[in-house]
mmCIF file of the C-alpha atoms, coordinates in Angstrom:
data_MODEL
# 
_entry.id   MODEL 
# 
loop_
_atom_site.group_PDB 
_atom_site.id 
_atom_site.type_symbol 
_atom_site.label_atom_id 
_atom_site.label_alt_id 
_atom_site.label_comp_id 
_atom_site.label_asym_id 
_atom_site.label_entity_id 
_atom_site.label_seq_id 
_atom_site.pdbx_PDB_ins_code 
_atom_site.Cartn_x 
_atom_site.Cartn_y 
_atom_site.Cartn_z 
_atom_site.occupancy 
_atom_site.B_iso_or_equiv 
_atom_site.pdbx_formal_charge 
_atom_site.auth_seq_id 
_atom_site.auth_comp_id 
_atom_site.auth_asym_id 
_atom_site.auth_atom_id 
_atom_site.pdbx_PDB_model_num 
ATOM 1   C CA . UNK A 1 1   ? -66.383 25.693 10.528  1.00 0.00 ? 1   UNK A CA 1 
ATOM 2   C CA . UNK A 1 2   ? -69.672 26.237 9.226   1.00 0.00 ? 2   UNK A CA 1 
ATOM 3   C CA . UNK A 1 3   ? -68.638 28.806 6.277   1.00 0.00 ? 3   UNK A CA 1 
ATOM 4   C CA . UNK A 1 4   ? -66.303 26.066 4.810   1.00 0.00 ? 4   UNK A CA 1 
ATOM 5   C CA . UNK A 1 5   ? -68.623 23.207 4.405   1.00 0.00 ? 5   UNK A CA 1 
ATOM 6   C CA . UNK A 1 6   ? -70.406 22.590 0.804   1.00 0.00 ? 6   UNK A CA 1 
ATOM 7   C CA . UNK A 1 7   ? -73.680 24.974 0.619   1.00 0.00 ? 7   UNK A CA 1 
ATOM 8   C CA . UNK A 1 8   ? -76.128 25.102 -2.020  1.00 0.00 ? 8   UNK A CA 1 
ATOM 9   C CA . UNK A 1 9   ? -75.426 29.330 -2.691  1.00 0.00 ? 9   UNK A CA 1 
ATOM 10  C CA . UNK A 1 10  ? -72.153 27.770 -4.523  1.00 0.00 ? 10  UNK A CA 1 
ATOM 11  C CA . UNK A 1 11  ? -74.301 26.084 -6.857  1.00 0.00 ? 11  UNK A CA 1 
ATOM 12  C CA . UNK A 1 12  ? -75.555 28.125 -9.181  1.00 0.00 ? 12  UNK A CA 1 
ATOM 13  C CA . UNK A 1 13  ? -78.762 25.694 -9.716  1.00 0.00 ? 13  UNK A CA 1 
ATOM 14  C CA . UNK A 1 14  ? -80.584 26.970 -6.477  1.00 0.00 ? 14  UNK A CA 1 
ATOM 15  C CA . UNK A 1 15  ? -81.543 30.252 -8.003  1.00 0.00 ? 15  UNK A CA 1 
ATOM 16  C CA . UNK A 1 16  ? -83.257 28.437 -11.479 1.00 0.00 ? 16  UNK A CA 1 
ATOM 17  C CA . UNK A 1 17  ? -86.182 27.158 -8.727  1.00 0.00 ? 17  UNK A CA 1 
ATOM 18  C CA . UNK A 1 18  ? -86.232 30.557 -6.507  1.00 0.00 ? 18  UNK A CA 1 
ATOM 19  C CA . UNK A 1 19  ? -88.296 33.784 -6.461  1.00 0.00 ? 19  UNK A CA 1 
ATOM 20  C CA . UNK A 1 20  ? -88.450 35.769 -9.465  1.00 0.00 ? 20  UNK A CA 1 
ATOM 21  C CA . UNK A 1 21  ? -85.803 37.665 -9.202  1.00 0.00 ? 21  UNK A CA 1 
ATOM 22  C CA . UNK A 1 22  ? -83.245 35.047 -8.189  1.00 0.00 ? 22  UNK A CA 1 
ATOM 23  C CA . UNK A 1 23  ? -84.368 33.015 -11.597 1.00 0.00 ? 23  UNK A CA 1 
ATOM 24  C CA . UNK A 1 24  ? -84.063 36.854 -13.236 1.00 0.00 ? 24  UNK A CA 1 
ATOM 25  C CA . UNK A 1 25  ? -80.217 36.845 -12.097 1.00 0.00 ? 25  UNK A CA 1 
ATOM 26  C CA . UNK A 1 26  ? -79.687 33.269 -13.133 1.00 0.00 ? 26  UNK A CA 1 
ATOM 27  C CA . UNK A 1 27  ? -80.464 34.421 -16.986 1.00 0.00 ? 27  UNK A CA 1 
ATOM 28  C CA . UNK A 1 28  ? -78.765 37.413 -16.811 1.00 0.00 ? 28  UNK A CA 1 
ATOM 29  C CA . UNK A 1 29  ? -75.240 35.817 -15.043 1.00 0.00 ? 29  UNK A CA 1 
ATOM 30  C CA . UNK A 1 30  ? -76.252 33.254 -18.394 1.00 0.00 ? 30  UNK A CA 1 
ATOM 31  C CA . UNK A 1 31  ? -77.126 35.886 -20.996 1.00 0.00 ? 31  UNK A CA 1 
ATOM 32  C CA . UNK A 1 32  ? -73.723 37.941 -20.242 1.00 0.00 ? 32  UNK A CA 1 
ATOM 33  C CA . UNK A 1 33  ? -71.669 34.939 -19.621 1.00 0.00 ? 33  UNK A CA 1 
ATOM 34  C CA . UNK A 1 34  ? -70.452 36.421 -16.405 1.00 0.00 ? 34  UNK A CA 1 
ATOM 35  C CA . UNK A 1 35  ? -69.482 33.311 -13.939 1.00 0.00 ? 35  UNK A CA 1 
ATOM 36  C CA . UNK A 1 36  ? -68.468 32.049 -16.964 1.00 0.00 ? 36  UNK A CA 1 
ATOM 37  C CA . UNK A 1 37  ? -66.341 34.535 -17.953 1.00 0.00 ? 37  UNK A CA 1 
ATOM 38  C CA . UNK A 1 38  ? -64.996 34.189 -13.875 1.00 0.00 ? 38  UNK A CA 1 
ATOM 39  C CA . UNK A 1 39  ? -64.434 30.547 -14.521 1.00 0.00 ? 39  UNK A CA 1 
ATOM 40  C CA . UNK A 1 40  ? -60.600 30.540 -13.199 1.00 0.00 ? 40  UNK A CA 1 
ATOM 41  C CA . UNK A 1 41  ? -61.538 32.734 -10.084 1.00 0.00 ? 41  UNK A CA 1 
ATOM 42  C CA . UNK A 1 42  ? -63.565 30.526 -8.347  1.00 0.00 ? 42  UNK A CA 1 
ATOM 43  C CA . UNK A 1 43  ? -66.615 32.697 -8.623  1.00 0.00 ? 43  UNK A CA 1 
ATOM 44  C CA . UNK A 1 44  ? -69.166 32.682 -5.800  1.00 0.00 ? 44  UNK A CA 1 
ATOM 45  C CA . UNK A 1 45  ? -72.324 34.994 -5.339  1.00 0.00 ? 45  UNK A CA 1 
ATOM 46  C CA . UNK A 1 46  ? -72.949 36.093 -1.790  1.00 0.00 ? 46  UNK A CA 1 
ATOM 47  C CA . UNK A 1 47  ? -75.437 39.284 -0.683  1.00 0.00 ? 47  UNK A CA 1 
ATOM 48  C CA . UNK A 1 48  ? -78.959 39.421 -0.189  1.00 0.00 ? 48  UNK A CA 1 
ATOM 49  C CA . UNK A 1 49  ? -79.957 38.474 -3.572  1.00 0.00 ? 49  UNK A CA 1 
ATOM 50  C CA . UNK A 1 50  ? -79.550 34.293 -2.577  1.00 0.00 ? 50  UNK A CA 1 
ATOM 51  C CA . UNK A 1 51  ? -80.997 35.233 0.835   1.00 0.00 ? 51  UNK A CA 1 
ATOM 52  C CA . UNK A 1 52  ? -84.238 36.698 -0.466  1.00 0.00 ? 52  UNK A CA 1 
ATOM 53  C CA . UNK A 1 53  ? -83.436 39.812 1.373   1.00 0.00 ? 53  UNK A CA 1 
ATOM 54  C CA . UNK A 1 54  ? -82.576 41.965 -1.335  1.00 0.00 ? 54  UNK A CA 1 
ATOM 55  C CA . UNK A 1 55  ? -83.926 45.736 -2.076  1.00 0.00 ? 55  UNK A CA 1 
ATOM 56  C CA . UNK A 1 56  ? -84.709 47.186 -5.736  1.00 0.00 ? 56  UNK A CA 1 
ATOM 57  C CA . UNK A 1 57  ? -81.435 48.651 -4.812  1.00 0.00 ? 57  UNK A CA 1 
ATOM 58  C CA . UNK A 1 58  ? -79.559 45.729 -3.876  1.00 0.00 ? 58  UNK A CA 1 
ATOM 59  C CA . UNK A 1 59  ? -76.671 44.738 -6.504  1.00 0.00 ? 59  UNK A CA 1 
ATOM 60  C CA . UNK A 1 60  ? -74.675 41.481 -7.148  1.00 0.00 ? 60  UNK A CA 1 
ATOM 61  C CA . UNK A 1 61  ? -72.265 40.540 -5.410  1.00 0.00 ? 61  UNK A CA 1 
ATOM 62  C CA . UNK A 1 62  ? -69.609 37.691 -6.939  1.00 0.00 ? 62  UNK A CA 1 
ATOM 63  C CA . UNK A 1 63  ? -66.736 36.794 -4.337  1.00 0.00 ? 63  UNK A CA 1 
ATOM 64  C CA . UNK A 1 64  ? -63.726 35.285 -6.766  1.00 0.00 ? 64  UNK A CA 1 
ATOM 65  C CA . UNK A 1 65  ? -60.198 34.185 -5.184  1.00 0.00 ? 65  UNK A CA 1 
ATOM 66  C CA . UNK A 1 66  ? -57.190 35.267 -7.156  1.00 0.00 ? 66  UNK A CA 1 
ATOM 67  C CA . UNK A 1 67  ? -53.144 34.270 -7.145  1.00 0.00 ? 67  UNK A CA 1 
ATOM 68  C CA . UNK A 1 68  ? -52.334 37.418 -8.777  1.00 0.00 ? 68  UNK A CA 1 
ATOM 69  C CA . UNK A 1 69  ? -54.109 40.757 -8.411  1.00 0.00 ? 69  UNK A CA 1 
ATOM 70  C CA . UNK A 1 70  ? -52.727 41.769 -12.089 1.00 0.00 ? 70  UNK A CA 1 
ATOM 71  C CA . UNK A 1 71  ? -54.653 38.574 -13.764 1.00 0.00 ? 71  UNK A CA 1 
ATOM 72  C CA . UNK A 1 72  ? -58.240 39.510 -12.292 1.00 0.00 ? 72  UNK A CA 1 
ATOM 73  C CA . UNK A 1 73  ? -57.757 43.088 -13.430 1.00 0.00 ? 73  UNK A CA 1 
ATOM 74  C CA . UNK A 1 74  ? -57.211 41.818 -17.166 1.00 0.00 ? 74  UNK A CA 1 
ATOM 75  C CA . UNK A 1 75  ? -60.079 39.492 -17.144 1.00 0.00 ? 75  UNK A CA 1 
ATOM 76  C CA . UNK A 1 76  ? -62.580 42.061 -16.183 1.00 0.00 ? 76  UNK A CA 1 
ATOM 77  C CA . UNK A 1 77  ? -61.317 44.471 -18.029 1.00 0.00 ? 77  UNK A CA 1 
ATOM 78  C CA . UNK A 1 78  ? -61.608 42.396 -21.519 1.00 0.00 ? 78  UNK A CA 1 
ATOM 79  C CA . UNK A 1 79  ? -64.608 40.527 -20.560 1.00 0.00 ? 79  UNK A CA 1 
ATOM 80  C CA . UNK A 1 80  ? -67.067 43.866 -18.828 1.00 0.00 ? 80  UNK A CA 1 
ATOM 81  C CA . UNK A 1 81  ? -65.438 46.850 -19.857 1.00 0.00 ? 81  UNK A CA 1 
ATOM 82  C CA . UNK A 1 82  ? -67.754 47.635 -22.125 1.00 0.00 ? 82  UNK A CA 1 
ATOM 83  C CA . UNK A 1 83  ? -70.664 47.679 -19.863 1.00 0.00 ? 83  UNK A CA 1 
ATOM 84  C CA . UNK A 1 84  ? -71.982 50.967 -18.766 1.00 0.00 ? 84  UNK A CA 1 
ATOM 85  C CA . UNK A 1 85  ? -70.218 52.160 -15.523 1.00 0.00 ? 85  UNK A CA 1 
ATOM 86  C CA . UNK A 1 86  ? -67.297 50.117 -15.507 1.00 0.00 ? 86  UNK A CA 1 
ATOM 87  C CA . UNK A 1 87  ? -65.020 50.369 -12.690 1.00 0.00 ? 87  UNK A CA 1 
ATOM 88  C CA . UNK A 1 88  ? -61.521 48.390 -11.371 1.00 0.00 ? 88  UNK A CA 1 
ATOM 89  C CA . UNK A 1 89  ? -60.558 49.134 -7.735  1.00 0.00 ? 89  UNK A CA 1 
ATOM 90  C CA . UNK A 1 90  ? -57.892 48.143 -5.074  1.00 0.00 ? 90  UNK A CA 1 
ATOM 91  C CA . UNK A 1 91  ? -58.779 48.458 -1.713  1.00 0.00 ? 91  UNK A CA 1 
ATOM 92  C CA . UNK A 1 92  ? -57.382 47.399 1.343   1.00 0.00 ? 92  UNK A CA 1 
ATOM 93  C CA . UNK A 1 93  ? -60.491 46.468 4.008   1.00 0.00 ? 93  UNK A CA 1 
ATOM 94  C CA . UNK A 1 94  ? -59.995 44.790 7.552   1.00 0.00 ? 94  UNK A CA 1 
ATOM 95  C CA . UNK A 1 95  ? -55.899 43.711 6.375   1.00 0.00 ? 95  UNK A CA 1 
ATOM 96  C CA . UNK A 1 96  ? -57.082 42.210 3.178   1.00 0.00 ? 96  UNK A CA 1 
ATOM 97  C CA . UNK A 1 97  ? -55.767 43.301 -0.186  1.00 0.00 ? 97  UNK A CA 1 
ATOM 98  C CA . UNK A 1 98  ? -58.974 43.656 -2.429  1.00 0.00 ? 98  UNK A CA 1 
ATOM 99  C CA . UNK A 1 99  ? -59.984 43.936 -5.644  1.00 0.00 ? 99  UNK A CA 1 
ATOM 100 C CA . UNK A 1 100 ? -63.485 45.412 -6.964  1.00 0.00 ? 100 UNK A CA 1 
ATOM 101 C CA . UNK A 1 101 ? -64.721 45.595 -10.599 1.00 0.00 ? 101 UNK A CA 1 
ATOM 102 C CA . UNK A 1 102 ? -68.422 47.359 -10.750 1.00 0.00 ? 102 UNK A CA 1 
ATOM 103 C CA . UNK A 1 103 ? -70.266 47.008 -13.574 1.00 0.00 ? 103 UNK A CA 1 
ATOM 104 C CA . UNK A 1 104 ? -74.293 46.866 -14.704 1.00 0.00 ? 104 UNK A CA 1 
ATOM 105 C CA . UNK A 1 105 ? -76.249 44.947 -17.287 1.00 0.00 ? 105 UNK A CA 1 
ATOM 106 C CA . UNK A 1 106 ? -79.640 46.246 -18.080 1.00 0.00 ? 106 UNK A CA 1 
ATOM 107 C CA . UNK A 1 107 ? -81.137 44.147 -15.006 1.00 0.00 ? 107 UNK A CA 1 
ATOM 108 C CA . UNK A 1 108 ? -78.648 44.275 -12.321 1.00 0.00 ? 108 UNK A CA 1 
ATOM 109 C CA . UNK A 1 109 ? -75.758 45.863 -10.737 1.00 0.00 ? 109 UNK A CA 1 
ATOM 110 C CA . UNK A 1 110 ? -72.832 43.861 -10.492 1.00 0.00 ? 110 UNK A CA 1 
ATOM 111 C CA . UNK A 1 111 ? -69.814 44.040 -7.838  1.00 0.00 ? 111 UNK A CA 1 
ATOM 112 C CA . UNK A 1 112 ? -67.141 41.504 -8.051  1.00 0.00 ? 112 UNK A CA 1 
ATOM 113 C CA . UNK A 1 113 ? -65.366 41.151 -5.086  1.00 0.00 ? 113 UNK A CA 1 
ATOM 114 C CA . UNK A 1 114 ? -61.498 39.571 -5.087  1.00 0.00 ? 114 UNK A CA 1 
ATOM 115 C CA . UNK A 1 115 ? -59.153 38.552 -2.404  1.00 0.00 ? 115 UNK A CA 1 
ATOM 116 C CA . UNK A 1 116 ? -56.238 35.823 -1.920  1.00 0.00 ? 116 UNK A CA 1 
ATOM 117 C CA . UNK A 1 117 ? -58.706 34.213 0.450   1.00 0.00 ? 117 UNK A CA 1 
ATOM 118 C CA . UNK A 1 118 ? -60.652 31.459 -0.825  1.00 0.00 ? 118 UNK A CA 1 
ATOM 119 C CA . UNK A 1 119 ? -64.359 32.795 -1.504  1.00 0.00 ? 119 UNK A CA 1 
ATOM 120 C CA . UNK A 1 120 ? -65.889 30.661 1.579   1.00 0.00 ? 120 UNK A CA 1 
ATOM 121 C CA . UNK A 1 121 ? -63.002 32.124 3.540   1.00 0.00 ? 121 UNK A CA 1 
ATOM 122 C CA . UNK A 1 122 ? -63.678 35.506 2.817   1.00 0.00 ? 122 UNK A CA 1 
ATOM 123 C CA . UNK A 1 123 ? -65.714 37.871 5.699   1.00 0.00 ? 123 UNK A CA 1 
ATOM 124 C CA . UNK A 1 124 ? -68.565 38.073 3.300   1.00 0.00 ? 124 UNK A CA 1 
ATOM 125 C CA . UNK A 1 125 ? -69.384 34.565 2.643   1.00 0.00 ? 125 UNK A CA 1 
ATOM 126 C CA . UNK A 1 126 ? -69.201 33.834 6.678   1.00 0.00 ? 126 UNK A CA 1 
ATOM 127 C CA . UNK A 1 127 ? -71.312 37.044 7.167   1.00 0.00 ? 127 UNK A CA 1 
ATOM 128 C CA . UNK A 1 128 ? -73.931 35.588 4.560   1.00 0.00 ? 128 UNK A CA 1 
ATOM 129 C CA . UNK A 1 129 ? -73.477 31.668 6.294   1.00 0.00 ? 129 UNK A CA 1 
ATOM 130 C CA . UNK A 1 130 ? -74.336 33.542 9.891   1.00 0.00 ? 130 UNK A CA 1 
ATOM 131 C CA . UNK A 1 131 ? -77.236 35.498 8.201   1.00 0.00 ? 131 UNK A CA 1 
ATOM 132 C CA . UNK A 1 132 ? -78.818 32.318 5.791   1.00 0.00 ? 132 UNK A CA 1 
ATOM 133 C CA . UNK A 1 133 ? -78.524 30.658 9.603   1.00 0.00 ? 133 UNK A CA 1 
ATOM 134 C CA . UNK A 1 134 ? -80.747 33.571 11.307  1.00 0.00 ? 134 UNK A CA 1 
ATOM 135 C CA . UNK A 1 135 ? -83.534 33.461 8.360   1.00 0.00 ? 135 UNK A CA 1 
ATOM 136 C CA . UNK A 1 136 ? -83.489 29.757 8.348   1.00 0.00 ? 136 UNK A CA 1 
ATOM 137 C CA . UNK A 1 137 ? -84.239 28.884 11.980  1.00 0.00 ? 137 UNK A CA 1 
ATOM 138 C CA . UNK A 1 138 ? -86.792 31.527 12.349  1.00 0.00 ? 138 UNK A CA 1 
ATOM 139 C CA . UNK A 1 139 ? -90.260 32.161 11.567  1.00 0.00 ? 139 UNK A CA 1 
ATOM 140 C CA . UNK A 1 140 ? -91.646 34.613 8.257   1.00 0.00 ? 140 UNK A CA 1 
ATOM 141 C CA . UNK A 1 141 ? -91.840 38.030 10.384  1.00 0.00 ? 141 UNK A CA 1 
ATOM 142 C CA . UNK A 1 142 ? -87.605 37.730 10.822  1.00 0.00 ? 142 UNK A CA 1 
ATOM 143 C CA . UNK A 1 143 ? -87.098 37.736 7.404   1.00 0.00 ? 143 UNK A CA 1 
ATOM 144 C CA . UNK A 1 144 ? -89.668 40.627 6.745   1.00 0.00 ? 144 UNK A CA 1 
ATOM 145 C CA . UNK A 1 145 ? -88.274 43.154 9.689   1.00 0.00 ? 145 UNK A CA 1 
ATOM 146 C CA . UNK A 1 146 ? -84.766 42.911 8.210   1.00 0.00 ? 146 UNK A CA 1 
ATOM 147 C CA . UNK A 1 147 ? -86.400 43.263 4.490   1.00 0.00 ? 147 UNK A CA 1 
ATOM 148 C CA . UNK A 1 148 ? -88.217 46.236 5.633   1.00 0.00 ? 148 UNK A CA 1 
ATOM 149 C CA . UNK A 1 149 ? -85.027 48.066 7.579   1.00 0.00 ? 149 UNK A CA 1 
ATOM 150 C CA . UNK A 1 150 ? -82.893 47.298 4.259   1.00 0.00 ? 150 UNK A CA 1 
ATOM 151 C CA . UNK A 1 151 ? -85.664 49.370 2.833   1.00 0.00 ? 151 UNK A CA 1 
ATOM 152 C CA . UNK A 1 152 ? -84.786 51.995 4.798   1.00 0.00 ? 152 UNK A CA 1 
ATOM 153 C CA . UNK A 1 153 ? -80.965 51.992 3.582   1.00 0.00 ? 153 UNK A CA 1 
ATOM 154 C CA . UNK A 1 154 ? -79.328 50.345 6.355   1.00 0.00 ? 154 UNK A CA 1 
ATOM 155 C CA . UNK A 1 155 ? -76.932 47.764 5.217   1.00 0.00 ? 155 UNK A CA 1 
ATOM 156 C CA . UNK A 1 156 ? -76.894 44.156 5.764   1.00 0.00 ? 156 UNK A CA 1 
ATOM 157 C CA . UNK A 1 157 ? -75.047 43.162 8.672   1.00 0.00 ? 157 UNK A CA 1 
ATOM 158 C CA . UNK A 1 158 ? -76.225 46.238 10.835  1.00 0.00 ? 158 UNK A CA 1 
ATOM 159 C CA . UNK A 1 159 ? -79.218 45.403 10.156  1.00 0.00 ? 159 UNK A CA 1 
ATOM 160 C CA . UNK A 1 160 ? -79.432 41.953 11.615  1.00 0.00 ? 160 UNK A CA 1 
ATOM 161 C CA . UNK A 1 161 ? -77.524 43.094 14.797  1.00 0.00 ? 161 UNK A CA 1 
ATOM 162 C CA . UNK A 1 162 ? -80.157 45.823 14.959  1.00 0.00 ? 162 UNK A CA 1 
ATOM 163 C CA . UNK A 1 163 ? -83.025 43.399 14.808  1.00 0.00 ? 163 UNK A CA 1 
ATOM 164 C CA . UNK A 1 164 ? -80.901 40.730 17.259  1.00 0.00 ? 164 UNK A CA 1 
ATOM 165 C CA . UNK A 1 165 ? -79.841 43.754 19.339  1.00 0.00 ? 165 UNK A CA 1 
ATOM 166 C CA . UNK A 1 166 ? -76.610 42.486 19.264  1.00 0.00 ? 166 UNK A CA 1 
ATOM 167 C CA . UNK A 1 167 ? -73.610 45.477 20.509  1.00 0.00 ? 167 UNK A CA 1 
ATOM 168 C CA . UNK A 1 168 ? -70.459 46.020 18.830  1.00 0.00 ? 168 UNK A CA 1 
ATOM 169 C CA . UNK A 1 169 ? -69.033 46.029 15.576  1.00 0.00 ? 169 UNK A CA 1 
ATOM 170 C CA . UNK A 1 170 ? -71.407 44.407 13.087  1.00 0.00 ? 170 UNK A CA 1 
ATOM 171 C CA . UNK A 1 171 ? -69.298 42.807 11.122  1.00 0.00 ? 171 UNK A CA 1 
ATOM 172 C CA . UNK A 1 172 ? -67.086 41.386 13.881  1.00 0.00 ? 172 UNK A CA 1 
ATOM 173 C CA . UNK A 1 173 ? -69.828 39.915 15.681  1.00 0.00 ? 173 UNK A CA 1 
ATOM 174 C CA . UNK A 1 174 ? -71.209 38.123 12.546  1.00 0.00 ? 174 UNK A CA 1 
ATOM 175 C CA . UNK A 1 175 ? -68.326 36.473 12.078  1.00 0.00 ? 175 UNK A CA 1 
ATOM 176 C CA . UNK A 1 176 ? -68.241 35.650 16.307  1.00 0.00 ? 176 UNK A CA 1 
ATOM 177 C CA . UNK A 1 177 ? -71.286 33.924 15.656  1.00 0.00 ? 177 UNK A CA 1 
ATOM 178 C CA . UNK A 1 178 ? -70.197 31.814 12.730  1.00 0.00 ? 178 UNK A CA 1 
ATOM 179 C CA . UNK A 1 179 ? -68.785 29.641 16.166  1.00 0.00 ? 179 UNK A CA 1 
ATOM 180 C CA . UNK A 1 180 ? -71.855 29.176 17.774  1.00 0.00 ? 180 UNK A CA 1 
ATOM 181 C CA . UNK A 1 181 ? -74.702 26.223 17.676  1.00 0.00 ? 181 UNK A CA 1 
ATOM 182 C CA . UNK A 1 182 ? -78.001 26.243 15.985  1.00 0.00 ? 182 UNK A CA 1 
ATOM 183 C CA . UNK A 1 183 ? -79.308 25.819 19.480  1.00 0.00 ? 183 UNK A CA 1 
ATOM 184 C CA . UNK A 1 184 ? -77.778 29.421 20.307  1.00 0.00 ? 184 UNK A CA 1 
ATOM 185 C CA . UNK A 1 185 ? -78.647 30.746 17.608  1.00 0.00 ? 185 UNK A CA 1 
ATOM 186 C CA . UNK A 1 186 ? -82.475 29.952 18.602  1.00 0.00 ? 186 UNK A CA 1 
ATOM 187 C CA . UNK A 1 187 ? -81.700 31.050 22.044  1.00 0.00 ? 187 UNK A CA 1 
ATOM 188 C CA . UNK A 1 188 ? -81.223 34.342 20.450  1.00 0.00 ? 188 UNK A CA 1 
ATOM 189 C CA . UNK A 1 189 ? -84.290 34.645 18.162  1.00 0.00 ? 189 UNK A CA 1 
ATOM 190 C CA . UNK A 1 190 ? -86.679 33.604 21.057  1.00 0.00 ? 190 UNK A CA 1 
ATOM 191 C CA . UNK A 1 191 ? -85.201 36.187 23.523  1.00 0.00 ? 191 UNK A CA 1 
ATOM 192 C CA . UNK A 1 192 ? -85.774 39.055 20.712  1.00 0.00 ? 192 UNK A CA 1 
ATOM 193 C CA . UNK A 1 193 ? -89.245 38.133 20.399  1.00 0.00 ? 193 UNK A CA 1 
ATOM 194 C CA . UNK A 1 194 ? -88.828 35.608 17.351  1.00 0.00 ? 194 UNK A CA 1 
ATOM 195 C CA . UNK A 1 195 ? -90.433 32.350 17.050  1.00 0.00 ? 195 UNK A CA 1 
ATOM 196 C CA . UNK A 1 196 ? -88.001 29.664 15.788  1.00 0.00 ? 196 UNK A CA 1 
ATOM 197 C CA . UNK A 1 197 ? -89.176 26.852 13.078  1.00 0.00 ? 197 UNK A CA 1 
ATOM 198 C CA . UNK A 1 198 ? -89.065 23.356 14.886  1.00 0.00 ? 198 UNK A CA 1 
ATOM 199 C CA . UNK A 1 199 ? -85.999 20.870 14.014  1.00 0.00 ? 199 UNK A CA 1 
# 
């Protein structure tokens, strides 16, 4: 599967040489010792931040995997309670038990987002593998029509079925497409209008 092979977003290296915001982020998850602080979770970012899609609105999303819901709880709550607008949640979304600390430093918004799944198992890391895919294989205008709809306040994956006109659930047919070829994938893009970048 694609989501489960090694990708550069799980290093957190390939923001140092990105825009300015991604190098931004990198000093701040530094300066407030957050991954750090995540170490045992297995902490992963995911959103539009590492896809260069993000808004002045967007926050930070960190996908951790934890054994036992109580021991993520206690780390967040001694490592970021402090930080203005603290707050622990438990959730359950699409049959997965969930846990989701909020917090903000003075440059970001932060949303850490645990399950029992392994990070590059979990619907947002696939969703973020389909969407990295999309930008990747397609020309400069893609990536600015789903910039400029996030502008508008849609969210993330409808957006990219908007622009795709792809019908359904958005979220379930992200993940659908986390099956399909790169050549598919350009089939797509050039039937919506997009050119594709050459192998």
């Amino acid at each position: 599967m694609q989501a489960l092979l090694s990708h550069p977003f799980q290093q957190i290296e390939f923001l140092l040489s990105g825009t300015p915001k991604q190098q931004a982020l990198a000093k701040d998850l530094e300066d407030w010792k957050i991954l750090k602080s995540l170490h045992g979770f297995k902490p992963t970012l995911a959103g539009t931040i590492p896809l260069d899609i993000d808004t002045d609105s967007s926050d930070v999303d960190i996908l951790v995997k934890f054994n036992i819901p109580a021991h993520l709880q206690k780390i967040c709550y001694a490592k970021f309670r402090n930080l203005p607008n603290y707050s622990f949640s438990e959730k359950t979304i699409a049959l997965r038990v969930t846990l989701i600390c909020r917090f903000e430093t003075k440059k970001f918004q932060y949303e850490i987002f645990g399950q029992f799944e392994e990070p590059t198992e979990q619907y947002a890391w696939i969703h973020m593998m389909v969407e990295n895919r999309f930008l990747t294989l397609a020309d400069p205008t893609f990536r600015e029509e789903i910039r400029n709809l996030k502008k508008q306040g849609i969210k993330t994956e409808p957006v990219f079925c908007k622009v795709l006109d792809l019908k359904g659930d958005p979220y379930k047919t992200l993940l659908q497409w986390n099956q399909k070829t790169d050549e598919e994938f350009r089939e797509l893009l050039l039937q919506r209008g997009f050119q594709t970048i050459p192998n």
